[in-house]
N, C-alpha and C positions, 0 to 999 in steps of 0.2 A: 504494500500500500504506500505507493509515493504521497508525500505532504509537504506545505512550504513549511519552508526554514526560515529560523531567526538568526540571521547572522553565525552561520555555522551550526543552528541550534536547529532540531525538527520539534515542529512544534505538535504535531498529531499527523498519523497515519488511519485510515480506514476504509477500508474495502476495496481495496485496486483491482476491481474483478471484472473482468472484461465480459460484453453480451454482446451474442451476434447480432445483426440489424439487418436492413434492407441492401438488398444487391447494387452497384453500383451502376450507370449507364455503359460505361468504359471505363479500361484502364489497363494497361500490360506488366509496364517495368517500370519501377520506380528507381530515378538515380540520385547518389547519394548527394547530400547536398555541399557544399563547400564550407573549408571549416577554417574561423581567423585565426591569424595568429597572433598568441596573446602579447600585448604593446608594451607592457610594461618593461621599463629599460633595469628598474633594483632589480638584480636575481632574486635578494633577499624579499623583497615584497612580492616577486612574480613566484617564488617556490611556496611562498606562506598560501598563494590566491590558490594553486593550483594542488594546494591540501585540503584545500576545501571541499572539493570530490573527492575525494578520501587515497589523492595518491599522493605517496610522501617522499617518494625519489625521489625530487631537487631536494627534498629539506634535509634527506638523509647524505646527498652530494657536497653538502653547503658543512654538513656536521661534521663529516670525515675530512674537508680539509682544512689544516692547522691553522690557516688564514682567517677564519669565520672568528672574528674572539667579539669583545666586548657586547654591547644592549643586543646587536643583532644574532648573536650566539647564544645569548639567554631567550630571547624570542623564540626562534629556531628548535632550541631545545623543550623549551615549555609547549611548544604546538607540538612536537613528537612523543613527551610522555604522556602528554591526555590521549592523544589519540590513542595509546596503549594504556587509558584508564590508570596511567600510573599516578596520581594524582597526589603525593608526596614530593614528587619529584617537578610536575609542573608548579606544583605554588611555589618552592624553592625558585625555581626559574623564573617565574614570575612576579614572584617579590625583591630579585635582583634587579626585573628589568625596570618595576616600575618605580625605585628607590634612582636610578641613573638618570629619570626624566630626560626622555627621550623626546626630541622635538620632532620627529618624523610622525606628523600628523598620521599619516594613514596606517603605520608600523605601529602607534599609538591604539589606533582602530581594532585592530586585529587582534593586539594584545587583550582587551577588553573584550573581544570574542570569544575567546580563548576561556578567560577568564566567568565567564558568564554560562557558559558550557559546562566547566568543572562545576562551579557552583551549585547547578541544577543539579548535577549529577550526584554529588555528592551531599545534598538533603542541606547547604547551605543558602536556604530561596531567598532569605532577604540579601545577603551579598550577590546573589545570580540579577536580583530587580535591580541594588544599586546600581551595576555594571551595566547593566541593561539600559538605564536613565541614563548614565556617563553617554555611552552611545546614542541613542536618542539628541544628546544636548551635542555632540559631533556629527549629524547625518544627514548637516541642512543640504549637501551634494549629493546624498545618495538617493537611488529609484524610493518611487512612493512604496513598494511593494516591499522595499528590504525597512523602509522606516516604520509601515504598516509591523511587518514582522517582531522587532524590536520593542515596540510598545507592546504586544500580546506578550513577549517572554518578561516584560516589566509588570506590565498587568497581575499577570499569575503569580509572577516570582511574590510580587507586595502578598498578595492575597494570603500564601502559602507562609508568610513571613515567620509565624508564630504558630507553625506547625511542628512537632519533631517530624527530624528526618528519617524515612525510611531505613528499616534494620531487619537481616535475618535473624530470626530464634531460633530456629533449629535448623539444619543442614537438611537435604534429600538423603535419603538411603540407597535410592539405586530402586526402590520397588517399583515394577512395571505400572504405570496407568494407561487406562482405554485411548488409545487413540482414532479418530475418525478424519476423514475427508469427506465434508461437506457437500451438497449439492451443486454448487460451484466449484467444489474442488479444496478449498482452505481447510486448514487442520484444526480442526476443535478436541480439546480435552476439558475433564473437569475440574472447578478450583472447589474449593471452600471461604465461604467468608463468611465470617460469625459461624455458627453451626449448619448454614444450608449450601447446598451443594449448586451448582450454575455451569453448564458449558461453557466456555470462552474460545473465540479462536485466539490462536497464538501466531502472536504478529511480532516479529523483529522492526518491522520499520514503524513500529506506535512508538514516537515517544514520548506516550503519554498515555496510561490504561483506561479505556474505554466502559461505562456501562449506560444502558440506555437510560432511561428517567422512571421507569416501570420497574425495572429490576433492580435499580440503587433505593427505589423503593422498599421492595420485598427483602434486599436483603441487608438493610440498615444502616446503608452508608450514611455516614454525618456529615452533613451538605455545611457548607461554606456562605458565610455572608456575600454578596456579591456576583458578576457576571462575566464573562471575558467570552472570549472567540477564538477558533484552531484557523488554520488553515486545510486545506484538503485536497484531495487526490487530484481533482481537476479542477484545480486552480480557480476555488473558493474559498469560502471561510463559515465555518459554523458558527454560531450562540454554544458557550457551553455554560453549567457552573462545574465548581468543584467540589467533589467530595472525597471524603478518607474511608476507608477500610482498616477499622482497629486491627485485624487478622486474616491473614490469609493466607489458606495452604493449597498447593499444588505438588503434587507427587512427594510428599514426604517433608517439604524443606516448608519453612512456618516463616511467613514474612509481617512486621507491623510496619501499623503508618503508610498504607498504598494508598498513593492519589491517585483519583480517576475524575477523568474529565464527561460529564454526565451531563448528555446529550437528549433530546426529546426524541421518542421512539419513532415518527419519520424521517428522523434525521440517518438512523438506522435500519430503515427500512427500504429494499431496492426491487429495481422492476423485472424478475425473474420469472418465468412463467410458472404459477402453481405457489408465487409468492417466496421470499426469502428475508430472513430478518435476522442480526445481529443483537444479540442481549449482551455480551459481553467479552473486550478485548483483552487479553494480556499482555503488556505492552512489553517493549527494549527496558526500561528501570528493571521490570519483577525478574525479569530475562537473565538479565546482566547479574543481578545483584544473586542471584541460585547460584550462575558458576557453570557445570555443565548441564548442558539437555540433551541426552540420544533418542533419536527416534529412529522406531524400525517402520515402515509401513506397512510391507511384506505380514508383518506379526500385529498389526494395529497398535500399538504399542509406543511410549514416551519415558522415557524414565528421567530422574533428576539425581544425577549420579555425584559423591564425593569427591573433594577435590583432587582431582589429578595430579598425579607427578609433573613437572615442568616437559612438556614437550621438547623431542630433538625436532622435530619439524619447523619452518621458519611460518612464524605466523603469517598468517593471509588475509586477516579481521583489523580495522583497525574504524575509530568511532570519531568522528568532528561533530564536539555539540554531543547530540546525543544519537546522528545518525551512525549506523552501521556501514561498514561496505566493505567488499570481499575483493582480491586481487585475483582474477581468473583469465585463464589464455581461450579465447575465443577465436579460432581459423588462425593460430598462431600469434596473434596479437595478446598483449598483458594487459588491462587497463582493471581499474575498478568501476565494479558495479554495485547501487543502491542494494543492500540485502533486506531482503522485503519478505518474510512467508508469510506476509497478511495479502501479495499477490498473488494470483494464480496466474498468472501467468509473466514470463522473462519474457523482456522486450531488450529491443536494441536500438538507438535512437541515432540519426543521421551524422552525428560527427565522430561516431564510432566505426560505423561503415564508411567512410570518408576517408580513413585511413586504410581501408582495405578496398578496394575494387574489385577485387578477386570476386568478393561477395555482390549476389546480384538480388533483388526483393522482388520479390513476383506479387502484383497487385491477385486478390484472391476476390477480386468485382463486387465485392461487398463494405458494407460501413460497418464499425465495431462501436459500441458502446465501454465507454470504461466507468465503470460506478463508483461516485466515494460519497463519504457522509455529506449528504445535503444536498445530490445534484448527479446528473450524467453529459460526461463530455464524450460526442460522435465525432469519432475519427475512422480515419481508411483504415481496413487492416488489409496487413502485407505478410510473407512470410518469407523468411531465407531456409532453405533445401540445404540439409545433410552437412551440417557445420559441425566441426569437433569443437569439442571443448572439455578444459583441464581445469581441475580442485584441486589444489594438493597433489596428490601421487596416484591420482586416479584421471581417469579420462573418459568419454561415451562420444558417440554421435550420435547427433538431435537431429534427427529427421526434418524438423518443422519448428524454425523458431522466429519467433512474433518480430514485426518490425514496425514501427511507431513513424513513419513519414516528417509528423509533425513535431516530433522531436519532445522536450519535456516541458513544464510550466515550472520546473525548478531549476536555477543554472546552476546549481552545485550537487546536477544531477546528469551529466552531459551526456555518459556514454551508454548506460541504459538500468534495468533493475532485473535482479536475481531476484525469482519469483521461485513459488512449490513446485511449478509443473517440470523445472530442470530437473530441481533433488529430488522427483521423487524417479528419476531413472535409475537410482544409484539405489543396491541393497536398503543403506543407511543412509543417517547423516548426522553427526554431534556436530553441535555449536557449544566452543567452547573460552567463554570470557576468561579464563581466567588465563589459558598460555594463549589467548585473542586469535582462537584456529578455527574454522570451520573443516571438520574433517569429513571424507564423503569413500564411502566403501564401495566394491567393488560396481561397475553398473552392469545392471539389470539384462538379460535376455532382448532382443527385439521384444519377441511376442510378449512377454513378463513386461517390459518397460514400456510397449505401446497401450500397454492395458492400464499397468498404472497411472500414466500419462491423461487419460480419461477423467 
């Protein structure tokens, strides 16, 4: 489920669920579109911009060599341990850099993103609003869209000020829970909150847990003075308010203090034939903060396993704000993509294909509907033919994978989003925050993976 961002910050994800529509007049080949090249003359500010889609080789280029020292090497460094959630390590960094007062206006900007990202994340909202306001009173040059964004992450963060922060109580054990693929396709399990039980799907790209207005009803969440607004999949914004969940369990591990952003139940409700409706998201926070999740699909099956040993694997996960995204080789290119299992479907969006020509999208003469809370955006759908693509130390070819013409309504979402219907060609798949891996077993049979794939 893509969402807009607050300045590196996602501010809600829900239901990036694509529905087929009406056939198109014409159309054959779509070609890829042309892609700029980014103007920015600082390395240092053009490696910081283009972390923002969560890929971090210039920052990681800039760190290795001995040259990079002073404010811009503390910058540098503080956007690479948050993105690795190391978050000891960025405030160190970032309490260096902001003690040097750095007059580089925009370097200054960035800093405070940075800053405002860990904040959230780490259950300190009223330092995430102040940070939020610093930016706000800097933004009189930037798009309405990123200044709109900055005020909702200030908004909430105030809100949330005088909330404790989100804490695990007990750890998972590793006990199998029910796993399902929904009508659509997304993965729902079940949570616990107070003593009643609730499906949710489980979405990596919410950053922000989701329940309708009905079911934060029933199940006793304590609503929030006040009002505020998400962003959303197709590039709208919802009404939400907020509420807390004193407890909540999901396969074993016992979390207090989950915020959820509590939505009116059309806002969750989408146009699927036979009807379709979302009671409640598990977002990237509850996600993150467990550690690992394995899911078998083959077996219905999710479990919330204990903390792993330090991976030999080099991580492929890394978080701006609060988004996700995964470093994967597509037709032999490396790029990161939005990790999304609130999508069901992986798209790939024109200036990703741009760098590959090889790749050709065949118009499928149809319009595709893509649904998110509060709205549906009709775009052309396309598909690219028998692309490989690599996770880690595994590999598959995809028969049939989606391509987006019109490209994304978030630009720190360029190159496309990793949706369920890739992972679930693979046996498996653990997401694992804590060595920041998404790991994916061996894949699946044709006939086994086109079924799954369904």
């Amino acid at each position: 489920m893509n969402m807009a961002k607050v300045s590196g910050l996602r501010a809600l994800s829900v239901a990036g669920v694509l529905l087929a529509l009406a056939p198109l007049d014409s159309g054959v080949m779509a070609q890829p579109a042309a892609v700029s090249a980014p103007a920015a003359a600082d390395a240092v500010l053009a490696a910081l911009r283009t972390a923002e889609h969560g890929d971090l080789r210039p920052v990681e280029a800039l760190l290795a060599n001995k040259s990079t020292q002073g404010l811009e090497r503390c910058l540098l460094e503080a956007r690479h341990a948050s993105a690795f959630l190391r978050f000891d390590e960025a405030w160190s960094a970032l309490d260096r850099y902001f003690a040097g007062q750095d007059p580089d206006r925009e370097r200054l900007f960035v800093a405070h993103e940075v800053a405002a990202g860990a904040a959230l994340l780490s259950g300190e909202y009223g330092k995430a609003a102040r940070h939020a306001q610093t930016l706000l009173a800097m933004s009189a040059d930037k798009p309405k869209e990123k200044i709109e964004n900055i005020r909702r992450v200030q908004e909430i963060g105030a809100q949330l000020a005088n909330v404790s922060p989100q804490t695990v109580e007990v750890q998972g054990n590793g006990t199998p829970v029910s796993l399902v693929r929904d009508k659509v396709g997304l993965l729902r399990s079940p949570i616990t909150i107070g003593a009643i039980v609730q499906d949710a799907v489980l979405d990596t790209g919410a950053g922000i847990s989701v329940v309708s207005a009905s079911a934060a009803e029933r199940l006793g969440v304590r609503m929030l003075e006040g009002a505020s607004s998400v962003g959303n999949s197709v590039g709208g914004g919802v009404g939400i308010r907020l509420g807390i969940a004193e407890r909540l369990e999901f396969g074993g591990a016992v979390v207090r203090n989950v915020v959820f952003a509590v939505m009116d139940d059309d806002a969750l409700t989408f146009p699927v034939p036979g009807g379709y409706k979302i009671d409640a998201i598990l977002g990237f926070p509850v996600l993150r903060a467990i550690g690992r999740v394995e899911f078998n699909l083959g077996q219905k099956t999710v479990r919330v396993s204990p903390t792993p040993a330090v991976s030999q694997e080099a991580a492929n996960m890394r978080v701006i704000g609060s988004s996700p995204y995964v470093m994967m080789t597509i037709a032999g290119l490396e790029q990161p993509l939005f990790f999304d299992t609130g999508a069901n479907s992986t798209a790939l969006f024109p200036q990703f294909t741009a760098m590959l020509p090889s790749l050709q999208p065949i118009s499928e003469g149809r319009m595709a509907g893509k649904a998110g809370a509060g709205g549906v955006k009709h775009m052309q759908s396309m598909k690219l033919h028998n692309v490989p693509v690599s996770i880690g130390r595994h590999s598959a070819n995809i028969p049939n994978l989606s391509y987006e013409p019109d490209g994304s309504d978030d630009p720190d979402v360029p190159f496309g989003v990793l949706g369920i219907d890739l992972l679930s060609r693979f046996e498996t798949f653990a997401i694992d925050y804590t060595n920041m891996l998404l790991e994916v077993g061996r894949p699946l049979a044709p006939a086994a993976a086109a079924s799954a794939a369904r």
